[in-house]
C-alpha positions in Angstrom: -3.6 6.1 -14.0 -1.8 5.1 -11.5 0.0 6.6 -8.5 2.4 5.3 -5.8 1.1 6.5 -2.8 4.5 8.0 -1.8 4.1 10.4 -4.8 0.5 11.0 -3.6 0.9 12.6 -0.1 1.7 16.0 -0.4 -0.4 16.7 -3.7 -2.0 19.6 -3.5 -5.8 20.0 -3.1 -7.6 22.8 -5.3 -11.0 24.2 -5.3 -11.8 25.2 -8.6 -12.9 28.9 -8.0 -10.8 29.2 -4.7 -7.3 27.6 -5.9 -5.2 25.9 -3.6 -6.5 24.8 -0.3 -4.6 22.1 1.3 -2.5 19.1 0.8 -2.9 15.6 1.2 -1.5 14.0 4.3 -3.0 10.1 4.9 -4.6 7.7 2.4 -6.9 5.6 4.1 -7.9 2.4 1.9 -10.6 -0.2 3.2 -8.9 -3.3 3.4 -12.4 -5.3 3.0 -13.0 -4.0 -0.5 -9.6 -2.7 -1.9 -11.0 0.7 -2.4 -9.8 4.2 -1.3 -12.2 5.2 1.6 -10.4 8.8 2.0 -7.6 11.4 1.4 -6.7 13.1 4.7 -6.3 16.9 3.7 -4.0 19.1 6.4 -6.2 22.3 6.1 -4.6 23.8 9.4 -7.0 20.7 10.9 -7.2 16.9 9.9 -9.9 16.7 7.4 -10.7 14.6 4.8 -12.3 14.4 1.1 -14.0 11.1 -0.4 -12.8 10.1 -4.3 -16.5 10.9 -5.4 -15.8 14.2 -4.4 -12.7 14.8 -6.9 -13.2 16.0 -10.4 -10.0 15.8 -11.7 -6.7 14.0 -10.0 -3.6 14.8 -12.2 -0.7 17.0 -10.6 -3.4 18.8 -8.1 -6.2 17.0 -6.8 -9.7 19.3 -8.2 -12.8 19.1 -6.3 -15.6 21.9 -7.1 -16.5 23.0 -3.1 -14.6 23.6 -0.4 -17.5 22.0 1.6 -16.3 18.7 -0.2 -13.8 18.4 2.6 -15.3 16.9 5.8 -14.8 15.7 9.2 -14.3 11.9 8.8 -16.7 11.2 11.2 -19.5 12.7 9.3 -19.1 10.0 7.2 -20.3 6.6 8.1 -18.7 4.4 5.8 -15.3 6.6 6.2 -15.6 6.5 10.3 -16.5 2.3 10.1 -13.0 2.1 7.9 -10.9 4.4 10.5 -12.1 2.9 13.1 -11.1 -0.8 12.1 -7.2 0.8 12.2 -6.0 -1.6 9.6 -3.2 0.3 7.7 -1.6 -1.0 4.6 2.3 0.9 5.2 4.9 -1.4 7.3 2.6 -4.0 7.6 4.6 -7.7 7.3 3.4 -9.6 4.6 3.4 -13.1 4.4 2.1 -16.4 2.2 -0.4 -18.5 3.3 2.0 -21.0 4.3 3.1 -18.1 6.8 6.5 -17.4 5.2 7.4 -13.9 5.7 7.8 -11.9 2.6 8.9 -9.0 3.9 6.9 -5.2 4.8 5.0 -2.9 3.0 7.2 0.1 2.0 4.6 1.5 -0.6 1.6 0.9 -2.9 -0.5 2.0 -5.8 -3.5 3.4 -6.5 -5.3 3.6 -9.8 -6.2 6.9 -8.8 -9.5 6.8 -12.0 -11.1 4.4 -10.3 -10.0 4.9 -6.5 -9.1 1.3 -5.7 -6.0 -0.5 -4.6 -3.9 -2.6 -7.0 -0.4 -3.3 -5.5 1.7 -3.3 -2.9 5.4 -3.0 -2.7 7.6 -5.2 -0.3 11.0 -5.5 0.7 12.4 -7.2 3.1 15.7 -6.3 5.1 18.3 -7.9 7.1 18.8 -6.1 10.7 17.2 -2.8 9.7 20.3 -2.5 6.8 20.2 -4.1 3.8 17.4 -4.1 1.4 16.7 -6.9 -0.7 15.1 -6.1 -3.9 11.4 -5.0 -3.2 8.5 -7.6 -4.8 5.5 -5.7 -6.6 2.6 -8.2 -5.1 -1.2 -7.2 -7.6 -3.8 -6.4 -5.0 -5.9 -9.6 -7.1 -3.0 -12.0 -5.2 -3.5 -10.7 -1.9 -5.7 -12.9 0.4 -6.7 -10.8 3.1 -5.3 -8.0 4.9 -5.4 -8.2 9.0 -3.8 -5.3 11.6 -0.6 -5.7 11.1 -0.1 -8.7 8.5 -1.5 -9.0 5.0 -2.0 -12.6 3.4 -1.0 -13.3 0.0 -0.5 -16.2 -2.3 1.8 -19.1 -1.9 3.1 -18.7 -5.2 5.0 -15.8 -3.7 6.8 -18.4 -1.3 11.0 -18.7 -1.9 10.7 -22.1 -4.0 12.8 -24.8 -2.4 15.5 -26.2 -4.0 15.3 -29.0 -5.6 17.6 -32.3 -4.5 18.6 -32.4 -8.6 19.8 -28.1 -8.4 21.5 -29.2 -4.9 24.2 -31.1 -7.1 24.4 -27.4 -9.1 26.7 -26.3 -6.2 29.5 -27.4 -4.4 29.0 -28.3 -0.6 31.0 -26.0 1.6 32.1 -29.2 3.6 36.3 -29.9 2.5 35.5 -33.9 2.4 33.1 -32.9 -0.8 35.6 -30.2 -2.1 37.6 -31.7 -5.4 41.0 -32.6 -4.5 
């Protein structure tokens, strides 16, 4: 199944013999391997919970101990992915070719298997207007850096061609009909 992460955050946490705990705050994914490393959990302190500790992820998050949530620097692999501080969110995207795309409003997780598989870009003119956003599959993206993440050049604006140039009229008035 899968979740934007905007629709993520907030989900409640719930032990199964305690109820509800916490909430989720943060996603952290590792941008090396596409998977998600950790679910931040605000528990009145920054904590976090691994996907191999969840049971059951539908409209609560299940885990079976409340000892399943951690500092994230007791574990390894979690503390090597924090401390890389590569976030997915408002990062620019761009093609190969460099062409900017636009940022990273939001993207999904197939939450069964824990693992990244798009992202959603827009791009905007002066902070106002929105274009449409691009859904970019996580298989298309080439690498992701601080701050930029690399995709395919089929995701470039195609040129246009010199034979769809004669399509429309030249705003010059020597080529406008008389």
């Amino acid at each position: 199944m899968e979740k934007e992460y905007s629709q993520i955050i907030g989900t409640p946490i719930v032990v199964e013999d305690l109820g509800r705990i916490g909430r989720v705050t943060d996603i952290t994914v590792d941008t090396q391997t596409g998977k998600v490393a950790c679910y931040f959990v605000n528990t009145g302190k920054m904590k976090i919970i691994t996907p191999n500790d969840i049971i059951f992820f539908g409209p609560a998050i299940v885990i079976g101990d409340s000892e399943d949530i951690v500092d994230a620097e007791d574990i390894i692999r979690v503390s090597n992915v924090l401390e890389r501080d590569i976030g997915i969110l408002k990062s620019r995207v761009e093609t190969q070719k460099g062409e900017v795309l636009g940022n990273v409003h939001n993207f999904i997780i197939d939450v069964d298997f824990a693992v990244l598989t798009k992202i959603i870009v827009y791009k905007s003119f002066f902070g106002l207007f929105k274009t449409k956003d691009l859904l970019i599959p996580a298989k298309d993206i080439i690498k992701i850096e601080k701050g930029v993440i690399v995709v395919k050049n089929k995701y470039a604006k195609k040129p246009l061609m010199v034979k769809d140039i004669k399509k429309y009229p030249s705003l010059y008035p020597a080529d406008l009909p008389s």
